[in-house]
N, C-alpha and C positions, 0 to 999 in steps of 0.2 A: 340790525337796525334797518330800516324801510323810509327810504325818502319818497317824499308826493310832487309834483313840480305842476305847479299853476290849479292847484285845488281853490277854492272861493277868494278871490284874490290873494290869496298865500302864493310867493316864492315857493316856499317849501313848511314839508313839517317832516320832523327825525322823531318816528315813534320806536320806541324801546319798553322795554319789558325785562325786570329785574330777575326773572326765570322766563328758561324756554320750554322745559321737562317738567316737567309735576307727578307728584303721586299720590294717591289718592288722600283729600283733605289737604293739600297743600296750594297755599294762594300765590300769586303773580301779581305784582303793582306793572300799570302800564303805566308811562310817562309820555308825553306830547310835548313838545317843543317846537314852535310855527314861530316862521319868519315871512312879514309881507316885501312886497318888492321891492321897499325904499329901503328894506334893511332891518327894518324895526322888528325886535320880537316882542308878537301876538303873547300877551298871560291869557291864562288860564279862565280870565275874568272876563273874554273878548271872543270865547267860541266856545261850540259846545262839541264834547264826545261821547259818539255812540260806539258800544260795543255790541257784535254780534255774535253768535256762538254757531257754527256751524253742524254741531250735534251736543244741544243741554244736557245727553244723558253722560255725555263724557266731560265737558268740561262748562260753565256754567259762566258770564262776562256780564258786569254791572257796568252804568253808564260811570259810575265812579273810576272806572280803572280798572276792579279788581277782577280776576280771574282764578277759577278755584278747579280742580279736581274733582268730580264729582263718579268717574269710574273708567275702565279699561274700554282704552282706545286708542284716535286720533283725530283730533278735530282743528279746524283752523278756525280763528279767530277774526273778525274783520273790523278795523276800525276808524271811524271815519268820523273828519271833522269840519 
């Protein structure tokens, strides 16, 4: 899990990912959970997620969440809300 502290007026967001490993053709749900300063937690309905893929020929990342295996590597993923 990777916490943010003081992102666009966010306290925090706990981003997680149901897989950390993949192989080839296997997906990854990523989940966001943001909390603003007063406490309240941010839905899903109140920001937007970008996903980045640091190399698409290994692993491929939709603004939806999903992240897929696409071939032999390692690549980091970057996600930002």
């Amino acid at each position: 899990m990777l916490t943010l502290y003081g992102v666009n007026g966010m306290h925090y967001a706990n981003i997680s990912a149901d897989k950390t490993e993949l192989n080839y053709g296997e997906i990854a749900n990523v989940q966001v959970t943001a909390t603003r300063l007063d406490g309240s937690v941010i839905t899903p309905d109140f920001y937007e997620m970008t996903l980045e893929s640091s190399d698409p020929t290994v692993v491929s990342a939709t603004n939806d969440g999903k992240i897929t295996a696409k071939g032999d590597g390692v690549a980091t993923v970057k996600v930002k809300v």
